[in-house]
N, C-alpha and C positions, 0 to 999 in steps of 0.2 A: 796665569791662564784665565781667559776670560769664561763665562757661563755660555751654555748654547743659548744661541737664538732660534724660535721656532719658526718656523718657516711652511707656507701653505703650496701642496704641490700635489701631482693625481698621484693617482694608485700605480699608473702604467708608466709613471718616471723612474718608479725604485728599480732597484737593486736585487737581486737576491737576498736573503736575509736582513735587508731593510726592514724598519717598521716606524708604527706612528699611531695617532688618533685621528680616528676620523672626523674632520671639521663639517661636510655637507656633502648630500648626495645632486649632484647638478648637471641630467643628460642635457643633448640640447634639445631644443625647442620641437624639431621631427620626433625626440625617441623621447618623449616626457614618460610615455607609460615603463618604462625604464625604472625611473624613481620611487613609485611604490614599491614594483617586486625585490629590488635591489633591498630595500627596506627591508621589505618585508624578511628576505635573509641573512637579516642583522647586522649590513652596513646603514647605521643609523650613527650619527654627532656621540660623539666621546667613547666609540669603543674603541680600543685596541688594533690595529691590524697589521700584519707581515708579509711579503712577500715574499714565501718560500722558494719559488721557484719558475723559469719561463721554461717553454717546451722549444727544443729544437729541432729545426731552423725555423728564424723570424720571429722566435717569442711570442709566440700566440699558441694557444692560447695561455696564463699565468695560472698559477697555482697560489692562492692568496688565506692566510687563514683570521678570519674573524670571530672574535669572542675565541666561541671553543669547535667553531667550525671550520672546514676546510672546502673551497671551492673552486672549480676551473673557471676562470672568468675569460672571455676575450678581452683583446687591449681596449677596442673599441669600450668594451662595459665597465672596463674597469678608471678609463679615463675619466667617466661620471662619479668616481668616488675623488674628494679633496680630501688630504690629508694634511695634519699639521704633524711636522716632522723637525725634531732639533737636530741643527747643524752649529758646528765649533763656531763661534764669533773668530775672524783673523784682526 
């Protein structure tokens, strides 16, 4: 069996019970002021984060927990979070 390779993908790709580290916070160029506050509540490079849960119907908005917090993100805000995520090598 080979080792995971890590692989960089948003926050609003995962899964349920997915997780990973955050590689960079990168809204686009309309929503920059996005990237501080997102920081600011501690999606910031090397933390921890999980995606506990979407809401039904349409998944929006996610239930995401970072560090030791838990928060509702829309998919839109949470597409601005990159995550490096290991997936199986085939």
């Amino acid at each position: 069996m080979r080792a995971p390779t890590p692989i960089a993908t948003s926050l609003d790709d995962l899964e349920p019970g997915d997780s990973g580290l955050i590689a960079e916070v990168r809204p686009p160029a309309e929503l920059e002021a996005w990237a501080p506050w997102l920081t600011a509540l501690g999606f910031e490079p090397g933390e921890p984060v999980r995606l506990i849960s979407r809401a039904r119907p349409g998944g929006d908005p996610l239930c995401v927990r970072v560090g030791g917090s838990t928060y509702a993100l829309r998919r839109a805000e949470a597409a601005c979070v990159r995550i490096w995520r290991e997936v199986p090598r085939t």
